[in-house]
C-alpha positions in Angstrom: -72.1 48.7 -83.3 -68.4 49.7 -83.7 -68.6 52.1 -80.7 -70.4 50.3 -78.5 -68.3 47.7 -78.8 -64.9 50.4 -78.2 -66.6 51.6 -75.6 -67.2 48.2 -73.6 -63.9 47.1 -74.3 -62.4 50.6 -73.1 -64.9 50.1 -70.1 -63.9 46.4 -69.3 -60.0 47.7 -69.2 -61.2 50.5 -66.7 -59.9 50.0 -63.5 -62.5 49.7 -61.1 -63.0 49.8 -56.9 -62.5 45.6 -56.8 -58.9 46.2 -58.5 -57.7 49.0 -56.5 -58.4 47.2 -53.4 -56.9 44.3 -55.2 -53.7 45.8 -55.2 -54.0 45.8 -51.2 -54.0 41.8 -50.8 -57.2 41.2 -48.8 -56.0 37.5 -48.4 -53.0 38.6 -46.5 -54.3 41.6 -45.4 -57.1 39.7 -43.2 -54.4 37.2 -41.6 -52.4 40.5 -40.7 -55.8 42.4 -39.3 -56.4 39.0 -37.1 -53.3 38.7 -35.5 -52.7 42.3 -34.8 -56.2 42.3 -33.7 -55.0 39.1 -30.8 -52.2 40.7 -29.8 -54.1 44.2 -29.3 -56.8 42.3 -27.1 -54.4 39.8 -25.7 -52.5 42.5 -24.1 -53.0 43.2 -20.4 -53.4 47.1 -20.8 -57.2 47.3 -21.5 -57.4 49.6 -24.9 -60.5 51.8 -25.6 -62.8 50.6 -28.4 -62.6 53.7 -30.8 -58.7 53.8 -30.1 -58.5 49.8 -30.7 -60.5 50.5 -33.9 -58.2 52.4 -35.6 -55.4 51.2 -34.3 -56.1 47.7 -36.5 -57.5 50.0 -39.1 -54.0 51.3 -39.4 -52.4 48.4 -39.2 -54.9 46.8 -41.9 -53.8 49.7 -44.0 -50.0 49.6 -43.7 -50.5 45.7 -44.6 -52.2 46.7 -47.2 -49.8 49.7 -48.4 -47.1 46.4 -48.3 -48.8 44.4 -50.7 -49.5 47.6 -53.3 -46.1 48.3 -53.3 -44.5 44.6 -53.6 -46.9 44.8 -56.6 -45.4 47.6 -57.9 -42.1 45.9 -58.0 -42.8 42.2 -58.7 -45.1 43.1 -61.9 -42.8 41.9 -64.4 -43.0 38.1 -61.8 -46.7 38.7 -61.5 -47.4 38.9 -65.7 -45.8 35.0 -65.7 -47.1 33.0 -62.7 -50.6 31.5 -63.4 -51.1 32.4 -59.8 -50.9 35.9 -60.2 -51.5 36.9 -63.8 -54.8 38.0 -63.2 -53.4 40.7 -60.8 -54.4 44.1 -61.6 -51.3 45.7 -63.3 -50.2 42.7 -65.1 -53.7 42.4 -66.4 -53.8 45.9 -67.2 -56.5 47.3 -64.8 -54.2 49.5 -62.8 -50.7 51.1 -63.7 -47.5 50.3 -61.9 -46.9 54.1 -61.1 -50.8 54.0 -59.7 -49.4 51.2 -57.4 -46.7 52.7 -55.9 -48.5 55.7 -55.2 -51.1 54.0 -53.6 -48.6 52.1 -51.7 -46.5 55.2 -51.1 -49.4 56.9 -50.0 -50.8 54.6 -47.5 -47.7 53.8 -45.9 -47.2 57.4 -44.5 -50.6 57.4 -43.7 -51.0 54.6 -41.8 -47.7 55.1 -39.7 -48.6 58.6 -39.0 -51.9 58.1 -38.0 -51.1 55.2 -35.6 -48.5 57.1 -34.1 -51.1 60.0 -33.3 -53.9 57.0 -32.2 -51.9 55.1 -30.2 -47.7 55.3 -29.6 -45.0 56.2 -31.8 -43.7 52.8 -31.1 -46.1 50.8 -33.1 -46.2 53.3 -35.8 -42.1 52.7 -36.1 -42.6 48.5 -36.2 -45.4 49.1 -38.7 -43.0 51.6 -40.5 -40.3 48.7 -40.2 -42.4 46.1 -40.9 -43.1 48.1 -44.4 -39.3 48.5 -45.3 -39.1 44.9 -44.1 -41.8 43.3 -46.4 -40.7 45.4 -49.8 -37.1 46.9 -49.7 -35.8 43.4 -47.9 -37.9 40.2 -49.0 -39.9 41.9 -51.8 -36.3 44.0 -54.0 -33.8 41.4 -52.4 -33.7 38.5 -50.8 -37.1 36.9 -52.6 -35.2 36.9 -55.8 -31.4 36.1 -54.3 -31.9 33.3 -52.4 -34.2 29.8 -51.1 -34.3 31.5 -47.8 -36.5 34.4 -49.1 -39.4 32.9 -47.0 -37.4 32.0 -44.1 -35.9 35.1 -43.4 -38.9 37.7 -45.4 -41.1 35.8 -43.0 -40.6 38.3 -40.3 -42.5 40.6 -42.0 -45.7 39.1 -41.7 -45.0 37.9 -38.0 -44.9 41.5 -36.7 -48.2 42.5 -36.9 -49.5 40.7 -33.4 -46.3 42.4 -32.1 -47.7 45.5 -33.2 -51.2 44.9 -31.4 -49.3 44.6 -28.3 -47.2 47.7 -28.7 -50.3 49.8 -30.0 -51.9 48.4 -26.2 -49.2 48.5 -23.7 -46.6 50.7 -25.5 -43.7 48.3 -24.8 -42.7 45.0 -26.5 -42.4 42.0 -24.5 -41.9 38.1 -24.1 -45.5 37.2 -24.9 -45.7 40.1 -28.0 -41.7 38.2 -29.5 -43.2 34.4 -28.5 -46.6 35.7 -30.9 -43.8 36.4 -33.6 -42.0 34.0 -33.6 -45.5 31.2 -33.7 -46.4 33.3 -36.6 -42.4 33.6 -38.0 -42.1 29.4 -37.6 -45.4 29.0 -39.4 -44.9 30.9 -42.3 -41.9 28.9 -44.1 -43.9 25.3 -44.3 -46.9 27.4 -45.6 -45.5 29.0 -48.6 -43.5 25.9 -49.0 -46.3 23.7 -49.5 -47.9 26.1 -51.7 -44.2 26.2 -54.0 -44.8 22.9 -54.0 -48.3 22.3 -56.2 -47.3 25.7 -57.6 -43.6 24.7 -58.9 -44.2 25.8 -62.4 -45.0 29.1 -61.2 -41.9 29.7 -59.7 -39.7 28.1 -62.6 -41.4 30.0 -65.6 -40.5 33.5 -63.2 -37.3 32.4 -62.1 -37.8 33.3 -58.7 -35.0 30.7 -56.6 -37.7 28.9 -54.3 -36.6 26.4 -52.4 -39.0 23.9 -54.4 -36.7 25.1 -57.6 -33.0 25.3 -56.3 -32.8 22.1 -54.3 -36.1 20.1 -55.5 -39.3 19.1 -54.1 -37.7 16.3 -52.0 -35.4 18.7 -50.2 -38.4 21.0 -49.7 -40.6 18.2 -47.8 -37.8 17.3 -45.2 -37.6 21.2 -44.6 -41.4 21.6 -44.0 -41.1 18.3 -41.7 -38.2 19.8 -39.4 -40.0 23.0 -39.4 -43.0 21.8 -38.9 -41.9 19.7 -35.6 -40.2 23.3 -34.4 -43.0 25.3 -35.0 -44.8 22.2 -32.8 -42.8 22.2 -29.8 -42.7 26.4 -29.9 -46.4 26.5 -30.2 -47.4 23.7 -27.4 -44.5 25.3 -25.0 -46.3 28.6 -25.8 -49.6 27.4 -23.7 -47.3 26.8 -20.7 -46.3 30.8 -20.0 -48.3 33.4 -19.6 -49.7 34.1 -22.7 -51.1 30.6 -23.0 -53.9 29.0 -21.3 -56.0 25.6 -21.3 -58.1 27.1 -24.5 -54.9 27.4 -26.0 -52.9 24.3 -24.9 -56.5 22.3 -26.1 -56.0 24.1 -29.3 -52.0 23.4 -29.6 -52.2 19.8 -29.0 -54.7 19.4 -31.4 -53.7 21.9 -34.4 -49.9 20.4 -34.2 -51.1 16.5 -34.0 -52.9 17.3 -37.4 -50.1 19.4 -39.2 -47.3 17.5 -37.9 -49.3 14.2 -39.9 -49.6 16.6 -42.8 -46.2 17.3 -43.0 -45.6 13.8 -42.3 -47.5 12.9 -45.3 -45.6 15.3 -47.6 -42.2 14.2 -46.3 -43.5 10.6 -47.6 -44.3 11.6 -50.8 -42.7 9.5 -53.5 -41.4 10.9 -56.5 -42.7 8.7 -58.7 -46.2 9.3 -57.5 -48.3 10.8 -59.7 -48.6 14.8 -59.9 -52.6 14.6 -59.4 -51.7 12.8 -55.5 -48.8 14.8 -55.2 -50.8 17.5 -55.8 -53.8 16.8 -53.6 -51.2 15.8 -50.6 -49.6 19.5 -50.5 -52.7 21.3 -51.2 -54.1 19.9 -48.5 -51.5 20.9 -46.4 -51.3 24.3 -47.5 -54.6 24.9 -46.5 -54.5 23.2 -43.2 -51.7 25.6 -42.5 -54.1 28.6 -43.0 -56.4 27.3 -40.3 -53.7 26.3 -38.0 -52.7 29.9 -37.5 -56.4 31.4 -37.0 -57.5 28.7 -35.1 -54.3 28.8 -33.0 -54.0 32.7 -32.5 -57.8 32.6 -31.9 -57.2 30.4 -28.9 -55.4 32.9 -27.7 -57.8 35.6 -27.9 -60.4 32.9 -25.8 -58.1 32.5 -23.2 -56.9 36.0 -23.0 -60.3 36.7 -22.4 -61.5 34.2 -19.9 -58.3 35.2 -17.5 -59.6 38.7 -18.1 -63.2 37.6 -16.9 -61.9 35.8 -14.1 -63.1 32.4 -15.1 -59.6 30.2 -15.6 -56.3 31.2 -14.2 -53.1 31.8 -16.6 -50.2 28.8 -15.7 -47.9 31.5 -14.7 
């Protein structure tokens, strides 16, 4: 009985294929896959299917390379948040040096290999976009300052920019407007969720904005960066990468999140924590459709100017 019951516990430590691909973040990794994927097909240089195909397979995997190595490095934050606790290495599936070599690893791999598959242009921003996300938000500014979101924010806009580059070899307006919607989004997203996951960030020590200037500060922040990212994303459908899809989809998306963030900015602090609570998770995950939903019309009207059946406004 003895060695069974070694052997199952020696077998439940095991790392297996789930927390190796874990280590990748297939959350974040399928918002970077969709976005590159839009500005790939929202590009007007028409791309071959096989050379599309790996080109967001690279990408995917360089996004993925990102999040093995920020692992690597924030494992000693990942063992206290309840968020992230049940990561692999802090939960002892998977080694830190495992992680960086995987991360390592990938990342020359993936930036090689979109160089030879499409241009040596996107296989530098993806390169970039790497540093970006794990020597600049991930070793620095995430744990120096309550603009580690703001500013580390770039990293995940990049990706659409990518698509486009991968297509057309060039970057342009429409690729930096696609940044910047994603690069506007991303602060009142990860502020909402500092702000139902404030204990998180206290016990780890890691300056959020929710911890150095308080959850009221954080609310009027999302609120003013929630009615720039509005007027950005509603002025987008008037150039050429927008569309009537897209302008439907603006006016809509931004009526509902500017009323969430409405709703948080009137949050009182003596509410309770559970409608607090409900209030900014709500939020949170509106933001998570916003940006599909909102990149996705995009991709509709991208493709119904290709078809001939609408004309762009410019």
């Amino acid at each position: 009985m003895s060695d069974a019951s070694d052997f199952n516990a020696s077998y439940e430590n095991e790392a297996q294929f789930g927390d190796y691909f874990a280590l990748l973040k297939p959350r974040v990794m399928a918002l970077v896959v969709f976005t590159a994927f839009v500005g790939l097909l929202a590009a007007p240089t028409p791309v071959h299917p096989f050379v599309g195909f790996c080109a967001i397979l690279f990408i995917a995997l360089g996004g993925g390379a990102s999040g093995a190595l920020n692992m690597w490095y924030d494992a000693d934050i990942d063992a206290v948040m309840k968020r992230t606790a049940r990561r692999p290495i802090p939960a002892g599936k998977v080694t830190k040096d495992e992680a960086f070599a995987i991360g390592i690893a990938l990342s020359a791999f993936a930036v090689i290999f979109l160089g030879l598959a499409t241009n040596w242009l996107a296989a530098g921003l993806l390169a970039f976009t790497i540093m970006f996300y794990v020597v600049i938000y991930t070793m620095w500014l995430k744990r120096w300052t309550p603009q580690n979101i703001v500013i580390g924010g770039a990293a995940g806009a990049f990706p659409p920019m990518i698509g486009w580059a991968a297509a057309t070899g060039t970057v342009s307006v429409e690729a930096i407007l696609m940044f910047c919607l994603t690069f506007m989004w991303t602060p009142p997203h990860f502020w909402a969720l500092a702000l139902f996951m404030r204990s998180d960030y206290d016990d780890a020590g890691v300056p959020m904005l929710t911890v150095t200037h308080g959850r009221a500060s954080t609310r009027k922040h999302i609120l003013v960066y929630s009615v720039l990212l509005a007027g950005l994303a509603i002025g987008t459908a008037f150039t050429s990468l927008g569309g009537p899809v897209y302008l439907t989809a603006a006016l809509i998306l931004n009526t509902l999140f500017l009323k969430g963030a409405v709703d948080i900015w009137r949050r009182d602090e003596d509410m309770s924590e559970a409608d607090n609570f409900k209030v900014e998770r709500s939020f949170f995950k509106l933001s998570l459709i916003y940006l599909f939903a909102l990149f996705g019309a995009l991709l509709i009207d991208a493709f119904l100017v290709r078809a001939g059946l609408v004309g762009g406004w410019t």
